[in-house]
KEDO-316303 format. One record per residue (C-alpha): residue in one letter; x, y, z. Coordinates in steps of 0.25 Angstrom, whole numbers, padded with zeros to 4 digits, always signed. Each point is the difference from the previous one (the first is absolute). Last residue first. Layout:
AXYZ;...
//
This chain:
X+0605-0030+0484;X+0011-0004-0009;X-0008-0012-0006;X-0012+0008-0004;X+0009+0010-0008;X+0004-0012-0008;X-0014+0001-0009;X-0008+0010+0008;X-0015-0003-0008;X-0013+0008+0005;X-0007+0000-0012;X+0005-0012-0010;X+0008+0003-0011;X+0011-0005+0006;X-0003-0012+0004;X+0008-0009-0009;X+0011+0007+0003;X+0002-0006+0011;X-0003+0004+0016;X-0015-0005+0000;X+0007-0014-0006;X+0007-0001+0012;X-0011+0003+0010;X-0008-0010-0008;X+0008-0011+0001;X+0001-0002+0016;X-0014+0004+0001;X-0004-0011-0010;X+0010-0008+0010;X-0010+0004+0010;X-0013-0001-0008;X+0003-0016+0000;X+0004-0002+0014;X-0011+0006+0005;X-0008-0008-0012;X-0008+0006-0013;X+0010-0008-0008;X+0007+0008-0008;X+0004+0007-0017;X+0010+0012+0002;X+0000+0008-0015;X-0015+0001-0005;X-0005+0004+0013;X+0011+0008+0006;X-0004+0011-0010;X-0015-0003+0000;X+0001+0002+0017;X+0011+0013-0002;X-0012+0005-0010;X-0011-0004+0012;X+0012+0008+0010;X-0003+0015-0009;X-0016-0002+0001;X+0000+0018-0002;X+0009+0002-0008;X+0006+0010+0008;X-0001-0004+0015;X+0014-0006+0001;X+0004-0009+0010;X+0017-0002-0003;X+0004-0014-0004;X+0011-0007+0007;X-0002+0002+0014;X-0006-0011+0007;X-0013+0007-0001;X+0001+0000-0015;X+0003-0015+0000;X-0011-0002+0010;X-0010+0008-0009;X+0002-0006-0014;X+0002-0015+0005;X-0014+0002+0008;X-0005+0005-0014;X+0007-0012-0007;X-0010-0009+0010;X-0015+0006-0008;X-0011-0001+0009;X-0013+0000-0002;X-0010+0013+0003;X-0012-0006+0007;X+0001+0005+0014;X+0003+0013-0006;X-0014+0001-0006;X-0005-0001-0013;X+0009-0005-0009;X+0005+0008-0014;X-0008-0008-0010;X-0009+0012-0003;X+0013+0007-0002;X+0003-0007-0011;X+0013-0008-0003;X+0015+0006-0005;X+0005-0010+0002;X+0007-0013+0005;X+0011+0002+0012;X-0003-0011+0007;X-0008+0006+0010;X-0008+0007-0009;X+0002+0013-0008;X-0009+0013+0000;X+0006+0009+0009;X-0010+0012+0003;X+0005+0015+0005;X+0008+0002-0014;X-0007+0014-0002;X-0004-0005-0012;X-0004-0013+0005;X-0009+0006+0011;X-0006+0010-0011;X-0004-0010-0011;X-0006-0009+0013;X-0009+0011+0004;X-0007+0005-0013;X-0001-0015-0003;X-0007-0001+0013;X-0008+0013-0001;X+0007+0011+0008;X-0007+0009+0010;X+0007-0009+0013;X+0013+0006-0005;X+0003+0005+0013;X+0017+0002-0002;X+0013-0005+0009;X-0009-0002+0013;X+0011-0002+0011;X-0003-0013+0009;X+0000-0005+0014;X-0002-0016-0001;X-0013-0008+0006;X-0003-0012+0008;X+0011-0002+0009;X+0014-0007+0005;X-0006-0017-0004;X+0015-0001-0006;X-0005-0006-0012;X-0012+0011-0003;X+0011+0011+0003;X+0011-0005-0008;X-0013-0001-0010;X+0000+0014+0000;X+0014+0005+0002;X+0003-0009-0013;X-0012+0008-0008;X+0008+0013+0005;X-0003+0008-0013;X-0009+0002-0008;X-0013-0005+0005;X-0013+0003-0006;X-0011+0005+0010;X-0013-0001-0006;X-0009+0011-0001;X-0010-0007-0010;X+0010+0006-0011;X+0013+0000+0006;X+0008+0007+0012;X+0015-0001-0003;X+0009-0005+0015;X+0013+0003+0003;X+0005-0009+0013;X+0007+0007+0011;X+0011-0008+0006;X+0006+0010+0012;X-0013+0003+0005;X-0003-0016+0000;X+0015-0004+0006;X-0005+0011+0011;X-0012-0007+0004;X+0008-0012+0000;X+0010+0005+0010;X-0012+0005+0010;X-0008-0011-0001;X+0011-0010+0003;X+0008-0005-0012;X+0004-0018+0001;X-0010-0002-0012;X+0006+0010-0007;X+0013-0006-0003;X-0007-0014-0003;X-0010+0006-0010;X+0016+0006-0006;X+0003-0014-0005;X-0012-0005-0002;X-0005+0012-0009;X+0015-0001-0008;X-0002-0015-0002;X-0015+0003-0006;X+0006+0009-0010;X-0011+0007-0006;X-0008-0002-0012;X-0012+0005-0010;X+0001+0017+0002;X-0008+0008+0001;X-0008-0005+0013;X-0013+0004+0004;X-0001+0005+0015;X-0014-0004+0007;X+0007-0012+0007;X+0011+0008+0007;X-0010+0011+0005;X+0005+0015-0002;X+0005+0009+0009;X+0003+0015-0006;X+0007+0011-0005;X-0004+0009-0009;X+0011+0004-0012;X-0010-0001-0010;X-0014+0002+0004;X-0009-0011+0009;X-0015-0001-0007;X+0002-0015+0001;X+0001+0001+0014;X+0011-0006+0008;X+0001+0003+0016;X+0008+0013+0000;X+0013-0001+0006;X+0006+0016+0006;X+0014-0005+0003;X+0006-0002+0014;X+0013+0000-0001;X+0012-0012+0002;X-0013-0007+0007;X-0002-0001+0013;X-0008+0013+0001;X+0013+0009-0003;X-0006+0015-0003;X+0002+0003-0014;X-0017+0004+0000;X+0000+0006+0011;X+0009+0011-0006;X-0011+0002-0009;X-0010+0001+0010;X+0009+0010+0008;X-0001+0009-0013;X-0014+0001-0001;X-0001+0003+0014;X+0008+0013-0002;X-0005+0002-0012;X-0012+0003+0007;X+0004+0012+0007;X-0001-0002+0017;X-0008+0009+0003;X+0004+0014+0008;X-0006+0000+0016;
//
């Protein structure tokens, strides 16, 4: 009887690997380990990550908590392969969050699950913490300014957990004006919608209401489209109004 080669098997793992498994595709997630490489991916506990960042937009998280709460397994599964968070691993192995710190507490708000699926941008575990915080800035993976706009302050002021992280309203103001179509979502800078938030800070003064934030939508789409803004990463100026 001739063998099978084993290439032959090696291959079939592979392909079992993109095989639908009620996700878009089943990836291969680790359970976090500060000895993770770049590029892993894995599942990491919401209240172990450390934020880099002071604020969120707490109208946003409520906004898009409500969306989620009405997923099944099977579509929120997806939404989480589809929304991978970027994580550095720090010295004493903790995971810093880069990127997805509104998916995070969305996730705490919506009572939908315990941990995020994440990409390790860089193990940097090794680092001493000034060692450490010089490289996150200089790699721009740490915003240093407060929910009202005031910085740069120290990382060891940076909060602890997501849960703790305050909010800042102009960065609700950033995201629903961009999701409405009048600024375009840029990754490069990285933070682009907290310099859309200081931008709309010092021009559109509100009452943190529902009917205050939505006239302070009404005047923020038309100072997004003036040129005013356009300096800012991801402006359209009157391309915005053709689309």
């Amino acid at each position: 009887m001739n063998r099978i080669p084993r290439s032959w098997f090696l291959s079939l793992a592979a392909l079992l690997l993109l095989v639908p498994t009620g996700r878009s595709f089943a990836l291969a997630v680790a359970k976090y380990s500060p000895s993770l490489p770049a590029d892993a991916l894995c599942e990491v506990k919401i209240e172990d990550l450390r934020p880099t960042q002071f604020a969120l937009g707490m109208r946003e998280v409520k906004m898009r908590a409500a969306k989620v709460r009405l997923m099944n397994p099977q579509e929120l599964d997806h939404y989480l392969d589809e929304h991978l968070g970027t994580i550095v691993i720090g010295p004493g192995g903790l995971p810093f969050v880069t990127d997805k710190h509104h998916l995070a507490r969305i996730l705490i708000e919506a009572k939908a699950g315990l941990v995020i699926r994440a990409r390790v941008l860089e193990n940097a575990s090794k680092l001493s913490e000034p060692e450490f915080w010089a490289h996150m800035k200089e790699k721009k993976w740490v915003y240093l300014y407060d929910e009202h706009g005031k910085g740069p302050l120290e990382p060891a002021d940076l909060p602890r957990t997501i849960a703790a992280m305050r909010d800042d309203p102009y960065r609700s103001l950033a995201w629903l004006v961009r999701t409405r179509g009048a600024i375009t979502k840029v990754d490069d800078p990285p933070f682009a919608e907290f310099l859309w938030a200081n931008f709309f800070r010092s021009r559109i003064p509100f009452q943190d209401t529902d009917a205050g934030f939505d006239e302070a939508v009404k005047e923020a789409m038309k100072l997004a489209r003036s040129p005013d803004a356009k300096d800012l990463p991801g402006f359209k100026g009157e391309a915005a109004e053709k689309e």
